[in-house]
C-alpha positions in Angstrom: 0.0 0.0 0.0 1.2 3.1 -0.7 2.1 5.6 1.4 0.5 8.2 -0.4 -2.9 6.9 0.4 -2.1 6.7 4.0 -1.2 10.1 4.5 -4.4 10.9 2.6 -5.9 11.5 5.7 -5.2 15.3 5.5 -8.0 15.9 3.1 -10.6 14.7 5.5 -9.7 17.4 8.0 -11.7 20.1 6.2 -14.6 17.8 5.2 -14.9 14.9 8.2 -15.1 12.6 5.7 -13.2 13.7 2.9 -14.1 13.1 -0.3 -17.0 10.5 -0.7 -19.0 9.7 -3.8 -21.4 7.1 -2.7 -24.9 7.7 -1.5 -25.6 8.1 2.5 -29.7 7.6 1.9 -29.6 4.1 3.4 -26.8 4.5 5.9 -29.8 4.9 8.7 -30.7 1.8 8.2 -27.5 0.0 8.2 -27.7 -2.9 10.9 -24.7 -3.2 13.2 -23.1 -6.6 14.0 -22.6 -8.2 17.1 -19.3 -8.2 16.7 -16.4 -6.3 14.9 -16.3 -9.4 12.1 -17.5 -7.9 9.0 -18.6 -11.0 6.7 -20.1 -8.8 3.7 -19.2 -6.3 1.0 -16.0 -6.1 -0.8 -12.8 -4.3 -0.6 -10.2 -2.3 -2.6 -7.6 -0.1 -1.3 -4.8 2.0 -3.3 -5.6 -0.5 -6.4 -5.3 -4.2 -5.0 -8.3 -6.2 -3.5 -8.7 -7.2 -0.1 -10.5 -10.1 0.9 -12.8 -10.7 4.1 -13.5 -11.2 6.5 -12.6 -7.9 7.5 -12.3 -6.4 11.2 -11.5 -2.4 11.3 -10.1 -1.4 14.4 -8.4 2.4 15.6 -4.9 2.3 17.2 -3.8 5.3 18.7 -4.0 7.4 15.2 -4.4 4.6 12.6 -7.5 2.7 11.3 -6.3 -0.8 10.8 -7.9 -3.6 8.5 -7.0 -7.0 9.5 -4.2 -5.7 11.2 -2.9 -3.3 8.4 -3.0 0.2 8.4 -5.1 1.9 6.0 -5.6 5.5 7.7 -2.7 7.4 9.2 -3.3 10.8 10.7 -0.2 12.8 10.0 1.9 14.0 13.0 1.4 17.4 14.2 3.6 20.0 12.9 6.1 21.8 15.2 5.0 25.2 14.3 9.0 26.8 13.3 10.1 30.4 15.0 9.9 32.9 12.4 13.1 34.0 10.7 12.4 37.9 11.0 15.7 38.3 8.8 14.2 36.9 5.8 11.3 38.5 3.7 9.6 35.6 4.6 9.7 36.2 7.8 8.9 39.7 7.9 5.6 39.0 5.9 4.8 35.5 8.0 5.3 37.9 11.4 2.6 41.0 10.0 -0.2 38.1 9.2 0.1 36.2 12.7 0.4 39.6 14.8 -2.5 40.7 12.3 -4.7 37.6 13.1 -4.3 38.4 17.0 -4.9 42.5 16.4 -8.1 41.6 15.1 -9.7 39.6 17.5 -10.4 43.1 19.3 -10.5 45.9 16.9 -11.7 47.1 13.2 -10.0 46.2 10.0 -8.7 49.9 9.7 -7.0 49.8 13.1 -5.8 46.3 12.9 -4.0 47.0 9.3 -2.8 50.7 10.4 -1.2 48.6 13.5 0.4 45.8 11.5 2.0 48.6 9.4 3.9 50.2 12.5 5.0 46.5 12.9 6.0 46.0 9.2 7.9 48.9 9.7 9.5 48.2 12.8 11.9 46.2 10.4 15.6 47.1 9.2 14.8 44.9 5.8 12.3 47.3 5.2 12.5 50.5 3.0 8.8 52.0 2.7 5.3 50.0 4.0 2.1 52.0 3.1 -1.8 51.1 3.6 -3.6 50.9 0.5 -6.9 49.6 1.5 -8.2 48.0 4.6 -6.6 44.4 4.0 -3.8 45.7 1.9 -0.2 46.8 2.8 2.4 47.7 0.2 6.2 46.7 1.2 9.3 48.0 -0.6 11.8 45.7 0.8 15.4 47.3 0.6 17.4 46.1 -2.7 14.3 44.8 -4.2 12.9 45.9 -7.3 9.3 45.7 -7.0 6.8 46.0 -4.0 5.2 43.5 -2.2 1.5 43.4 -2.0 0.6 41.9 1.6 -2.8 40.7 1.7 -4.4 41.0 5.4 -6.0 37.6 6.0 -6.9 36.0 9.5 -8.2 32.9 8.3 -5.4 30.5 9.3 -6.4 26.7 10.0 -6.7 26.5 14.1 -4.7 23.2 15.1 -6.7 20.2 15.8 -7.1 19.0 19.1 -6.6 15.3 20.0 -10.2 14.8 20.4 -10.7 16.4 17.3 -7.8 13.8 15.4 -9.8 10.4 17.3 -13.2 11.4 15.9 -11.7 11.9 12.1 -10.4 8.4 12.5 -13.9 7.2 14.0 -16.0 8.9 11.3 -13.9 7.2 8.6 -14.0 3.6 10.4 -17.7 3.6 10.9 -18.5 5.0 7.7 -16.7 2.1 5.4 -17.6 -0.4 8.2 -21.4 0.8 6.8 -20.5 0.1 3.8 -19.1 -3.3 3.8 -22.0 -4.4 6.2 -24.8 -2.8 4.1 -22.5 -5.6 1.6 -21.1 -2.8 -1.6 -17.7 -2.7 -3.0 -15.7 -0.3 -0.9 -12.9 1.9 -3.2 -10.1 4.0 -1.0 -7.8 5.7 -3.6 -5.9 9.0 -3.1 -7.9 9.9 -0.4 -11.4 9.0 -2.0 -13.8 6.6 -0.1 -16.7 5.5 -2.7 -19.5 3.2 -2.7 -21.6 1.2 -4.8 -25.1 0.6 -3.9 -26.0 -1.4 -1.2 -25.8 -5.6 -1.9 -23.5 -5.0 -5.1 -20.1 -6.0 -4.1 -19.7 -9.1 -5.8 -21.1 -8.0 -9.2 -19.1 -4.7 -9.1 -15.5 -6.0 -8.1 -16.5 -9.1 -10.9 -16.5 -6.1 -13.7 -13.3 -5.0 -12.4 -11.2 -8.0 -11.7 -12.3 -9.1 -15.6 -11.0 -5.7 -17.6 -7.4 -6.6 -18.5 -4.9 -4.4 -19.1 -3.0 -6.3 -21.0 -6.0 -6.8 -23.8 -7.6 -3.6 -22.9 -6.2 0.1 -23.9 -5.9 2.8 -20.6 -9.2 4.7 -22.3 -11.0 0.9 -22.5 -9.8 0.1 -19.0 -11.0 3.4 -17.6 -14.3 3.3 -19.2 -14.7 -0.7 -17.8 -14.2 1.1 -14.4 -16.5 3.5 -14.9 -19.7 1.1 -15.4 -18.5 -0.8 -12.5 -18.2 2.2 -9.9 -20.2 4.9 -11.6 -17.9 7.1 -10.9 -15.2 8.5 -13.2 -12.1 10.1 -11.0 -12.3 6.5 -9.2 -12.4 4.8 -12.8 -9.3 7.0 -13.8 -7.2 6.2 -10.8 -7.9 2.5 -10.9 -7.0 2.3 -14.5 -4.0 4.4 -13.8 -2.7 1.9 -11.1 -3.7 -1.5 -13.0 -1.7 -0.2 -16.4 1.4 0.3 -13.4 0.7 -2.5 -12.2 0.9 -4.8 -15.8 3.8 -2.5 -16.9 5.9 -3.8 -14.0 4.6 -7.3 -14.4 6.0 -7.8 -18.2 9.7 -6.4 -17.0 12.5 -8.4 -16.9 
């Protein structure tokens, strides 16, 4: 599996759930097991089938399936000091101090305050307000301005609770899946779908489309009837021509 995939995660931050094509109509009535066996539905992950019974189970900040990892949550990020030498840093400084000055005051007075700070700065030739969430900066030796655009809408670090419930949503919703007995896709951090009781017919339609008697185009639009979906159909057919390609070399 490729690592790719399991660092995936990261788009399901902003969404919960990421990116997910299938239908939730029926999820309501989705029966749950007595136990954490999962006898139906059918599996794909990152190209290659998996076959059940499947158990899904979080450790620490992975979902595992039958023991392998299939989710990772990325570590959290040591936020760096800022380098107040650098233009860089100069600019990254005026946004955070920006973001804090305007928890308590106007637009006006937070950008007319983050322009005495700009210009607190020996890299600094000329800073000048043009509009309310616009600062120009001449940085000394540089031929052109910089335009600074006053934002405060940086991304708030997730708490741990925050991190478990990702990993829960995303464990109950394909263990949903697999009960209510559809084929399960998890490519490039895309979870799709097919209607519920189709796993066996849908993952039949893919296992037969060969790529060595099928072109990329035939092999994408095989995928496509068998997952409805066409992004899905593209990446599958992109990892089974890798897949033959590697197969035929010496």
């Amino acid at each position: 599996m490729s690592k790719r995939y399991r660092c995936a995660v990261m788009a399901l931050i902003g969404t919960v759930t990421g990116l997910t094509t299938a239908s939730f109509s029926w999820w309501s009535v989705a029966e749950q097991a007595s136990d954490n066996t999962i006898e139906t539905g059918a599996l794909i992950i990152d190209g290659t089938e998996l076959t059940g019974p499947y158990q899904l189970e979080i450790v620490e900040e992975r979902v595992l399936l039958n023991g392998q990892t299939i989710l990772e949550l990325p570590p959290i990020q040591e936020e760096e000091p800022v380098d107040l030498q650098t233009r860089h840093g100069v600019i990254q400084h005026a946004l955070d101090q920006y973001s804090i000055i305007r928890q308590d005051n106007s637009r006006a007075i937070a950008a007319q305050d983050t322009l005495a700070i700009i210009r607190q700065s020996t890299l600094v030739e000329h800073a000048a307000v043009m509009a309310d969430d616009l600062i120009e900066i001449q940085f000394k030796n540089e031929v052109h301005p910089d335009m600074l655009e006053l934002t405060t809408g940086q991304a708030a670090e997730l708490s741990p609770a925050a991190r478990q419930q990702i990993l829960i949503n995303q464990r109950q919703m394909i263990e949903n899946f697999l009960r209510a007995d559809s084929l399960v896709v998890l490519i490039d951090g895309i979870v799709l779908a097919t209607e519920p009781g189709t796993a066996d017919e849908r993952l039949d339609a893919i296992l037969q489309a060969n790529p060595a008697e099928l072109t990329a185009q035939e092999l994408q639009g095989q995928y496509r009837r068998a997952t409805g979906d066409a992004l899905v159909a593209r990446l599958l057919a992109e990892r089974a021509v890798e897949a033959a390609a590697k197969a035929v070399q010496p």
